[in-house]
Z-matrix of the N, CA and C atoms (Angstrom, degrees):
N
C 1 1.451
C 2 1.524 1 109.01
N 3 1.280 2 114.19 1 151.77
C 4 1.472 3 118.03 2 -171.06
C 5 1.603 4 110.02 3 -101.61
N 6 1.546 5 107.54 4 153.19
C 7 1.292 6 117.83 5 -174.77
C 8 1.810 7 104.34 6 -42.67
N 9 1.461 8 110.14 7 -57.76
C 10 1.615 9 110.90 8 -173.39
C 11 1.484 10 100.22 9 -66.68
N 12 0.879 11 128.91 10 -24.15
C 13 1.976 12 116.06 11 169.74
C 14 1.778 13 114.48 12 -66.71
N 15 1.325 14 108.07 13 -19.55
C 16 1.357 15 114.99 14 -161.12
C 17 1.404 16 97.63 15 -105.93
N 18 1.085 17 115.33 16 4.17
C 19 1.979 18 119.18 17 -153.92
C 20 1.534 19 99.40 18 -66.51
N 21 1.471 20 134.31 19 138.26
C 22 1.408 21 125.83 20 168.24
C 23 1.782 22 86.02 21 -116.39
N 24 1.052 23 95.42 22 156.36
C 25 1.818 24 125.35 23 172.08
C 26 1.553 25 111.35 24 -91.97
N 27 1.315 26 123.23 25 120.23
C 28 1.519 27 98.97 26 178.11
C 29 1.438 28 82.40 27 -127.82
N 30 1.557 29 112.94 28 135.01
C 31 1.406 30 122.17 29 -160.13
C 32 2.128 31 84.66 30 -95.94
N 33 1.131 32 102.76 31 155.01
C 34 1.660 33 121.25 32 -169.99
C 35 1.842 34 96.45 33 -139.39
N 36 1.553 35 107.43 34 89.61
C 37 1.272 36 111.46 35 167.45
C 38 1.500 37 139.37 36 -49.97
N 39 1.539 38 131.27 37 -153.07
C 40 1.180 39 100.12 38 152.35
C 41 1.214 40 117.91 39 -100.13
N 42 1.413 41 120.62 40 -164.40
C 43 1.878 42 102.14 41 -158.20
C 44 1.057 43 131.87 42 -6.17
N 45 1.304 44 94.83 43 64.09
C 46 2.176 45 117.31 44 167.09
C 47 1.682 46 87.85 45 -125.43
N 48 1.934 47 105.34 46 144.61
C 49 1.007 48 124.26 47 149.53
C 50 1.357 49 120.37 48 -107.49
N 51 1.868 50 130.65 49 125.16
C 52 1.393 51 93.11 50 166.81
C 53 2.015 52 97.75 51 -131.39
N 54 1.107 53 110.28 52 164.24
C 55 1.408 54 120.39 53 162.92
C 56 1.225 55 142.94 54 -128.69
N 57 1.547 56 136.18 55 149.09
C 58 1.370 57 136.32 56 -160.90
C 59 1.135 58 131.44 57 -145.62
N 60 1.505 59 120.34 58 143.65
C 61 1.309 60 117.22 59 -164.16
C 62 1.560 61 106.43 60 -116.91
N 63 1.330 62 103.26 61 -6.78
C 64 1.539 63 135.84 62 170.19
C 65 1.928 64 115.86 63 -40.49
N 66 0.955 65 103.04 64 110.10
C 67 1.734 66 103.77 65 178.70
C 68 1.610 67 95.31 66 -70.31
N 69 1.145 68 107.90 67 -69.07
C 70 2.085 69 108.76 68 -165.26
C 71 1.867 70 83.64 69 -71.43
N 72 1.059 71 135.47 70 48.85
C 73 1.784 72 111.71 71 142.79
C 74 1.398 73 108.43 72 -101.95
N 75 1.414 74 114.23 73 -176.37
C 76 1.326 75 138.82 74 146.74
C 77 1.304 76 120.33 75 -151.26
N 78 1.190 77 102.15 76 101.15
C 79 1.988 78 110.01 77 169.99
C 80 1.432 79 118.87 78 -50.91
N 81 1.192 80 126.62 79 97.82
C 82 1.790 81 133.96 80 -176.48
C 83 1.842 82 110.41 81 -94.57
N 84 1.020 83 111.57 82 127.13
C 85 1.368 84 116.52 83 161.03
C 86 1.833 85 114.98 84 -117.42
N 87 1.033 86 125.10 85 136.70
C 88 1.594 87 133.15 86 175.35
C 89 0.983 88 130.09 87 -114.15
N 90 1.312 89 143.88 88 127.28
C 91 1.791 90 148.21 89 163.73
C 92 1.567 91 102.52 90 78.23
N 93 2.390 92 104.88 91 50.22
C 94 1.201 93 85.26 92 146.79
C 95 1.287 94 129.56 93 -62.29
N 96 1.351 95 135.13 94 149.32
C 97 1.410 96 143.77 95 151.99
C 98 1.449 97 126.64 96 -88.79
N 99 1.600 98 111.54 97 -101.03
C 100 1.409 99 135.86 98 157.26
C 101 1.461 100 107.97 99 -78.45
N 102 1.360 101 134.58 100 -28.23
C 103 1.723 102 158.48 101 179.15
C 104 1.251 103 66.96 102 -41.23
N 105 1.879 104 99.17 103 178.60
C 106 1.171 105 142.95 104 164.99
C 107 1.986 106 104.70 105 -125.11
N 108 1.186 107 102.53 106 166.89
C 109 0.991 108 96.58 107 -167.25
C 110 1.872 109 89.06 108 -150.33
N 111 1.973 110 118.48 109 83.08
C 112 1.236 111 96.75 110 -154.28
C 113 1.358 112 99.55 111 -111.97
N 114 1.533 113 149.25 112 142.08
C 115 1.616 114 156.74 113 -130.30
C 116 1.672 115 93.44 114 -159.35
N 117 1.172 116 113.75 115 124.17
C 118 1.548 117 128.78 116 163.18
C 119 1.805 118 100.94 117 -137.67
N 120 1.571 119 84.71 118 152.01
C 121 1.356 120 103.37 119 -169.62
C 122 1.984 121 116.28 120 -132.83
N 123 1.056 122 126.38 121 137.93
C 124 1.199 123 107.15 122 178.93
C 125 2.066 124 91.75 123 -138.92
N 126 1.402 125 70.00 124 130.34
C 127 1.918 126 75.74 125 -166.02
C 128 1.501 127 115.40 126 -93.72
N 129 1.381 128 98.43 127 -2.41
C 130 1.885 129 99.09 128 178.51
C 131 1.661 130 84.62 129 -92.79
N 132 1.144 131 125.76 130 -41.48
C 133 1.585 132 108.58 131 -161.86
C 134 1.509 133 106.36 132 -88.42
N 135 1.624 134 127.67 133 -30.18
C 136 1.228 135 113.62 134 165.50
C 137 1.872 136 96.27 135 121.31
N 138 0.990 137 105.02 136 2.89
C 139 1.890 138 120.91 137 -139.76
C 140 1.725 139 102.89 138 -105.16
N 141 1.447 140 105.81 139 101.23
C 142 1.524 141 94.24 140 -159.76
C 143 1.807 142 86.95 141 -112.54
N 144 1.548 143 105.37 142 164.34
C 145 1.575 144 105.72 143 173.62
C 146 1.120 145 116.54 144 -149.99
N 147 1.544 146 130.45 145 150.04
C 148 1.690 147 108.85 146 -161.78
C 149 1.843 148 93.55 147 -148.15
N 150 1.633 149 114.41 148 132.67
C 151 1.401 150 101.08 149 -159.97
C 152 1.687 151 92.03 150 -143.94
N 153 1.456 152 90.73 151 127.16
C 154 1.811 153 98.01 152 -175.26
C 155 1.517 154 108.13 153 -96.82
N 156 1.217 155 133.19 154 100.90
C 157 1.000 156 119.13 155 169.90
C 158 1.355 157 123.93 156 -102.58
N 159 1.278 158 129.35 157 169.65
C 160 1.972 159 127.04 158 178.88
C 161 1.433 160 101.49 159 -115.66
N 162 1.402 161 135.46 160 -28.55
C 163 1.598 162 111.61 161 -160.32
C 164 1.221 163 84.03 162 -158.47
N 165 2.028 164 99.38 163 147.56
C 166 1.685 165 114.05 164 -173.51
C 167 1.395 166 112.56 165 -52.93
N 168 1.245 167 127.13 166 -56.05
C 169 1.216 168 123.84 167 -171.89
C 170 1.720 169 115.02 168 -143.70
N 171 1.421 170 116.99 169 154.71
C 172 1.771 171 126.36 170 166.34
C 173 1.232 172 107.80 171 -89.21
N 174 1.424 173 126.16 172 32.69
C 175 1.680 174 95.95 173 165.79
C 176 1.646 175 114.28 174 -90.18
N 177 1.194 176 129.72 175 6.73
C 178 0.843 177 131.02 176 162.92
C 179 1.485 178 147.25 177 -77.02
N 180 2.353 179 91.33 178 -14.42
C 181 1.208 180 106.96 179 169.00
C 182 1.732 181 90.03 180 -153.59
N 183 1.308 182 107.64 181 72.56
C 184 1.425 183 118.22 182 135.22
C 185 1.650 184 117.55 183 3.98
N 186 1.259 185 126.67 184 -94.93
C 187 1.310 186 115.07 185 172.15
C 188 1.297 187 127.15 186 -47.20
N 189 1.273 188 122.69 187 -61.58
C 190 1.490 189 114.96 188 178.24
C 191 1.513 190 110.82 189 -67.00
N 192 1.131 191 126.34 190 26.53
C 193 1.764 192 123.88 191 177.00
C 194 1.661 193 82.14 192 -123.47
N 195 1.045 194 147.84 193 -58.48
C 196 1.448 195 143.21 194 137.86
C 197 1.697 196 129.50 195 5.17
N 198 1.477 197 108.32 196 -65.97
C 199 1.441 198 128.34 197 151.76
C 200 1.119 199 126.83 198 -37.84
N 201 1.463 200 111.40 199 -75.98
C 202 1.271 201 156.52 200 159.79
C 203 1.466 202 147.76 201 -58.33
N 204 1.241 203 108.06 202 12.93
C 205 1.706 204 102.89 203 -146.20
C 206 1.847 205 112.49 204 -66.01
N 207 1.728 206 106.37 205 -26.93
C 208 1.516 207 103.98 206 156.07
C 209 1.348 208 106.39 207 -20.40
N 210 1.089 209 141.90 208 -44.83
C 211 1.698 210 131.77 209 -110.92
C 212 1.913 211 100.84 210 -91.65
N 213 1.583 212 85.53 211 -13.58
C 214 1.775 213 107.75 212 -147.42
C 215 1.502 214 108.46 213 -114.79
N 216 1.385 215 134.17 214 150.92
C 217 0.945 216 140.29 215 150.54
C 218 1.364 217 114.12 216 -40.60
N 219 1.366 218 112.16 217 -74.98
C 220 2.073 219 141.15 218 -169.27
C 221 1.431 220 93.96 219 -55.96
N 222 1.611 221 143.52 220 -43.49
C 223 0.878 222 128.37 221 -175.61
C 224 1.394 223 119.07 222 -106.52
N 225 1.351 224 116.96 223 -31.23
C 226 1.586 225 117.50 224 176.73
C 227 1.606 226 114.15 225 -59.54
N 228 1.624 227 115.40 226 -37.30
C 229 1.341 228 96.39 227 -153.56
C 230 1.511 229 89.11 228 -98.44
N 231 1.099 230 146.22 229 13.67
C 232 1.546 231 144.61 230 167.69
C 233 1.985 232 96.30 231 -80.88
N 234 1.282 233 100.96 232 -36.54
C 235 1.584 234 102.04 233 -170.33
C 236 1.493 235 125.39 234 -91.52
N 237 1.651 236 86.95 235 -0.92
C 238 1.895 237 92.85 236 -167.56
C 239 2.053 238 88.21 237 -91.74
N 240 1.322 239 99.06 238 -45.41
C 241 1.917 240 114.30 239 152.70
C 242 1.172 241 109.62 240 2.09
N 243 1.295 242 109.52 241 -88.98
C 244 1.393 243 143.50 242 -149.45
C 245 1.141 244 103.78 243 -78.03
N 246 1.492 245 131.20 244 -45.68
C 247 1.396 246 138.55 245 175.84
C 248 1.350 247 95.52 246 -52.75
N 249 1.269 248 116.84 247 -53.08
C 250 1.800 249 115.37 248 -164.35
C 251 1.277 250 106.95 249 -72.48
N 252 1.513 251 116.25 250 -20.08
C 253 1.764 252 102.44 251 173.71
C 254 1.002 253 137.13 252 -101.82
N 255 1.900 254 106.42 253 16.44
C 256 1.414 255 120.94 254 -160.16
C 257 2.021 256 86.69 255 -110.00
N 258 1.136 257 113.93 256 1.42
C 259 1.518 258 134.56 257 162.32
C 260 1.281 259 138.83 258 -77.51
N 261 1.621 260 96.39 259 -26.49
C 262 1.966 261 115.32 260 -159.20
C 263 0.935 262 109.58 261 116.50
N 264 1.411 263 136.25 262 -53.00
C 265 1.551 264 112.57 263 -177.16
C 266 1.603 265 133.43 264 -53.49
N 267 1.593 266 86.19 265 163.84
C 268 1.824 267 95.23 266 -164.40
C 269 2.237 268 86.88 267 -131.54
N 270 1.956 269 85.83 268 134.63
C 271 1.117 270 84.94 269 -160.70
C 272 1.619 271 91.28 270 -84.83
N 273 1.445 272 144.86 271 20.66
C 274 1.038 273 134.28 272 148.95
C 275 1.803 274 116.94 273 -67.69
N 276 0.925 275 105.41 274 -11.24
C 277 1.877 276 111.29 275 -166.84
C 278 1.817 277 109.97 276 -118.20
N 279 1.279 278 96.97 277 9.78
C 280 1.465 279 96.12 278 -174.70
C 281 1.658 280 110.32 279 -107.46
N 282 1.672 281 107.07 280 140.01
C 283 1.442 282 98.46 281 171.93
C 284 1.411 283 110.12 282 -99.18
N 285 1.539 284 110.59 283 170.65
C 286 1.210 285 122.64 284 -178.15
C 287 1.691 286 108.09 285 -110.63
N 288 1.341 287 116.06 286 136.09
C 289 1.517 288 115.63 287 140.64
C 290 1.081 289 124.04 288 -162.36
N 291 1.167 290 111.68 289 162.87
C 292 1.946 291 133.25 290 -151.01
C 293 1.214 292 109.57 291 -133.75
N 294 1.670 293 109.66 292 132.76
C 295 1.131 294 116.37 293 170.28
C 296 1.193 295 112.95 294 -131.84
N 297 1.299 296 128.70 295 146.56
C 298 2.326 297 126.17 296 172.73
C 299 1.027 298 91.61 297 128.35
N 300 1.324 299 106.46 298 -137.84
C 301 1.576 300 132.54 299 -129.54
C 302 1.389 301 131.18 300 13.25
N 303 1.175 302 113.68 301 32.95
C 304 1.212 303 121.70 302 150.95
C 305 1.596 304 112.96 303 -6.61
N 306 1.850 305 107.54 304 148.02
C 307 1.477 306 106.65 305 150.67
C 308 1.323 307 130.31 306 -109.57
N 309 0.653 308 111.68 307 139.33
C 310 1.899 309 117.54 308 -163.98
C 311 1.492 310 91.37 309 -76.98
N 312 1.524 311 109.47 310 137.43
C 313 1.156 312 99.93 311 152.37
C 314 2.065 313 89.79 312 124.86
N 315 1.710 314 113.89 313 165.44
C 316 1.392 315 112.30 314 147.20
C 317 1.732 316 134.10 315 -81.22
N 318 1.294 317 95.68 316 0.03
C 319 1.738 318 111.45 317 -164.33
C 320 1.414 319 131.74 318 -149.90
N 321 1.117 320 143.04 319 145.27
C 322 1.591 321 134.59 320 171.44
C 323 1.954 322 104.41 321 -40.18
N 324 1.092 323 95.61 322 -70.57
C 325 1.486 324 107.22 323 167.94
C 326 2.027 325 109.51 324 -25.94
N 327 1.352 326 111.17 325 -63.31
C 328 1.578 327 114.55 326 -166.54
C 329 1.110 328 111.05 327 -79.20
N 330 1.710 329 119.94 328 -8.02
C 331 1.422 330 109.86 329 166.09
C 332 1.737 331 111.39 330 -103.22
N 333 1.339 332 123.96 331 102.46
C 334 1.352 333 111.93 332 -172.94
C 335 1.477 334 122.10 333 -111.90
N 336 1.588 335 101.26 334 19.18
C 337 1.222 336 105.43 335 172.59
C 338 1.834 337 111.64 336 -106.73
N 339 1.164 338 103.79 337 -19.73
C 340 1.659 339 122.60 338 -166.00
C 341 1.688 340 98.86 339 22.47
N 342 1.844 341 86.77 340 87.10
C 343 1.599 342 92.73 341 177.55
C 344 1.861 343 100.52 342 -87.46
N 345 1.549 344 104.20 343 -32.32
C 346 1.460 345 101.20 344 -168.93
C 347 1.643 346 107.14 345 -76.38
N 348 1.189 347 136.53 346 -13.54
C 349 1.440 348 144.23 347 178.92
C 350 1.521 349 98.60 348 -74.36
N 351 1.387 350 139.00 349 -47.33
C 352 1.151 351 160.78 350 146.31
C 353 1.372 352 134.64 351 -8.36
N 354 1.213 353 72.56 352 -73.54
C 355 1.976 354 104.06 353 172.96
C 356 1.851 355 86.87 354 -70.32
N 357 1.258 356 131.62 355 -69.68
C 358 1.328 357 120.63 356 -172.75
C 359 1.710 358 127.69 357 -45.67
N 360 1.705 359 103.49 358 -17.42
C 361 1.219 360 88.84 359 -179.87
C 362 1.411 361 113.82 360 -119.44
N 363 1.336 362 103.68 361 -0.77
C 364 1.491 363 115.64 362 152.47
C 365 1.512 364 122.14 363 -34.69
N 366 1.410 365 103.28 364 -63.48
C 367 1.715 366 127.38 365 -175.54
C 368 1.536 367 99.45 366 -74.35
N 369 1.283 368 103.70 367 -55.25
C 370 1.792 369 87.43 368 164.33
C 371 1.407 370 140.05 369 -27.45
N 372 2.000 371 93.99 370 -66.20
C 373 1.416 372 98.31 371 165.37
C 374 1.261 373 132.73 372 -70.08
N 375 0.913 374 132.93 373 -51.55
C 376 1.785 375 131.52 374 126.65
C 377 1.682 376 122.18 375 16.42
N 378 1.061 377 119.58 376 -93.36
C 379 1.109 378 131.42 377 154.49
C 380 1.536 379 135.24 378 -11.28
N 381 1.484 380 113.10 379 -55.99
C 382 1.034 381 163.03 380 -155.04
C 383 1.634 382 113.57 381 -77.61
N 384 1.797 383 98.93 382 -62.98
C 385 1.729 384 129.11 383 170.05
C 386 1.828 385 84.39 384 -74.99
N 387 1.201 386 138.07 385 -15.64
C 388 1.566 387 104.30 386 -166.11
C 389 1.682 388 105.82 387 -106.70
N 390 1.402 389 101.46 388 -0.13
C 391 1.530 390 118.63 389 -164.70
C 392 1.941 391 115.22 390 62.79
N 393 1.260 392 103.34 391 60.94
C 394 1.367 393 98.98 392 -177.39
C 395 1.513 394 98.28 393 -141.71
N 396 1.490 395 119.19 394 148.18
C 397 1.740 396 133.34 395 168.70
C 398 0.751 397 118.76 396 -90.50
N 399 1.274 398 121.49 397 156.58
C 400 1.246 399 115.69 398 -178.75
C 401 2.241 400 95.13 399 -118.13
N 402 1.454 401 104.64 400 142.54
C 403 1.462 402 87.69 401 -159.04
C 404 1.622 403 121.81 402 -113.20
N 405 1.473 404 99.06 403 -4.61
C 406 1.359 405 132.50 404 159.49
C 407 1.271 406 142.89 405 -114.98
N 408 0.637 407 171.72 406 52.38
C 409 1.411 408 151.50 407 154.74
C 410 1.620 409 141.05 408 -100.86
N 411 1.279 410 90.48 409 175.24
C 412 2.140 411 105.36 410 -177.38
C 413 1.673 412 97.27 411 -129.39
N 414 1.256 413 102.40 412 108.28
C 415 1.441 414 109.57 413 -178.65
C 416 1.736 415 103.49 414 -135.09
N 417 1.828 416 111.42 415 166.64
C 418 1.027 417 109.11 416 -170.81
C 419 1.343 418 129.70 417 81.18
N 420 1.635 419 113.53 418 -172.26
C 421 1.374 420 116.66 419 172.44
C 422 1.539 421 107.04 420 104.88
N 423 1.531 422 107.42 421 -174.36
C 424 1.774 423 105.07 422 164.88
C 425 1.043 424 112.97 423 -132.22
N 426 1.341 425 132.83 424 131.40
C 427 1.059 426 160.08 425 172.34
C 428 1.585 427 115.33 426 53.38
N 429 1.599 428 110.07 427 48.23
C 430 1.351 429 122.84 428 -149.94
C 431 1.883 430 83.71 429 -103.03
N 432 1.206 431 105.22 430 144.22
C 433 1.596 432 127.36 431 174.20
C 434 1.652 433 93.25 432 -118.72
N 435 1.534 434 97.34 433 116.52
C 436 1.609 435 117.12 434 160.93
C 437 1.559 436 116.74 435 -97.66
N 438 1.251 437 130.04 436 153.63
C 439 1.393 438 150.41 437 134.68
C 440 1.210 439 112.12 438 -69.29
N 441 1.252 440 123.82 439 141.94
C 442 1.853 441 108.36 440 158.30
C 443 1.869 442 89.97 441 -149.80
N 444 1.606 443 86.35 442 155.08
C 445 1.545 444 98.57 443 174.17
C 446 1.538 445 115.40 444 -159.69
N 447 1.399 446 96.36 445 169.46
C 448 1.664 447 92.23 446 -177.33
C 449 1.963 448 95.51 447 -152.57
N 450 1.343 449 99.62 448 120.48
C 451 1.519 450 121.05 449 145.65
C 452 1.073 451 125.12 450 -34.35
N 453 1.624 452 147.12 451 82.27
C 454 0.806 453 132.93 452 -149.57
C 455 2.058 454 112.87 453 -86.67
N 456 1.628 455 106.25 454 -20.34
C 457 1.213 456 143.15 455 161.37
C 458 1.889 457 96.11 456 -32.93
N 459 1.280 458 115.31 457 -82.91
C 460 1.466 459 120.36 458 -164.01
C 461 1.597 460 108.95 459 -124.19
N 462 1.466 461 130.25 460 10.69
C 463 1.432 462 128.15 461 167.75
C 464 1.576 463 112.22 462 90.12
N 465 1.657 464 97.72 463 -2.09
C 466 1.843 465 95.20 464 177.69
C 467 1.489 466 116.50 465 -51.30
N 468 1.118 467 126.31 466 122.68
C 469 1.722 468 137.98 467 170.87
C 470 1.686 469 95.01 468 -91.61
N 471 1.510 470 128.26 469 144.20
C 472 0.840 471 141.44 470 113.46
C 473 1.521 472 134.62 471 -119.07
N 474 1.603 473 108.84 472 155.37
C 475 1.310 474 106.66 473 167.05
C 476 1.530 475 94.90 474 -109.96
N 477 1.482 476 92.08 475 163.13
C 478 1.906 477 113.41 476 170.99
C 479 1.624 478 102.79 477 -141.99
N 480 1.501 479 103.37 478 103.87
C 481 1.284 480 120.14 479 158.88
C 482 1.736 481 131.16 480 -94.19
N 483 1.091 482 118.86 481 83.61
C 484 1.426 483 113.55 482 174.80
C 485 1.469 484 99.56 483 98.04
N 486 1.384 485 120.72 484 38.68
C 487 1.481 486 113.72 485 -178.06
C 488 2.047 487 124.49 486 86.05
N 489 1.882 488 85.22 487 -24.03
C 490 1.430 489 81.70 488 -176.70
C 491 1.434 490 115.96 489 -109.98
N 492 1.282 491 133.76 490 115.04
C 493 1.368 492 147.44 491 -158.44
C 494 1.226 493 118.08 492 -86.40
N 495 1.363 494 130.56 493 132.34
C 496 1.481 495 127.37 494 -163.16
C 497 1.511 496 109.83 495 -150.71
N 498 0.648 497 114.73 496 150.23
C 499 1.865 498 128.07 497 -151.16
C 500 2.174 499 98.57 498 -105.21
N 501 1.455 500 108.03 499 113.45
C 502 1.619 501 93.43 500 -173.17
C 503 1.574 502 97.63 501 -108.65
């Protein structure tokens, strides 16, 4: 039987991290918005990880970044990391890609929180202090709902925007 006959779906909520060492998985996330939607891959170890987050950072609520730390830029993507290296991966060999931040809203004006502009430069800065790229992504837009996924088999990422699916 073939890897795509054997394929399981493991759905990745929002502020849920999950990771896999699994050939027949695929890590799925749905209805990024303003979310992030962040996927690393390490192809010598096999070790894929997929992390939904909603807002740049918990320092503003301490406990629920505690609870929660998925929830966050500052805490999810240090932990989605760690998950992947408590597997084999080496964060020199891993790729990055990103999908969301959407803007809420019909207008600059109707989005007045610009959580998804936010969330993007969160991971930016993030990223950035850790010396790592990010090597894909589909970010932005208005009021755009993403899919994102990753093959855990060979590292394929896709997003599906609006029905139409595209390979990052």
């Amino acid at each position: 039987m073939s890897v795509l006959a054997q394929r399981v779906e493991r759905v990745v909520g929002i502020a849920e991290c999950k990771v896999s060492a699994t050939a027949g998985e695929r890590l799925i996330t749905y209805a990024l918005g303003s979310c992030l939607g962040i996927v690393v891959f390490d192809p010598l170890a096999q070790v894929a990880g997929l992390l939904h987050v909603m807002l740049p950072t918990g320092t503003i609520d301490e406990p629920q970044r505690r609870a929660q730390p998925a929830m966050f830029v500052d805490s999810g993507l240090p932990m989605l990391f760690k998950a992947c290296y408590a597997l084999g991966a080496q964060k020199s060999r891993m790729r990055i890609v990103v999908a969301g931040g959407a803007h809420a809203g019909a207008s600059v004006h109707a989005d007045r929180f610009k959580i998804g502009l936010h969330n993007v430069r969160a991971l930016d800065s993030l990223l950035r202090r850790n010396g790592v790229e990010v090597q894909a992504s589909d970010l932005g837009g208005w009021q755009i709902s993403r899919n994102l996924w990753i093959d855990v088999a060979n590292g394929d990422v896709t997003v599906c925007v609006n029905g139409v699916e595209r390979r990052l």
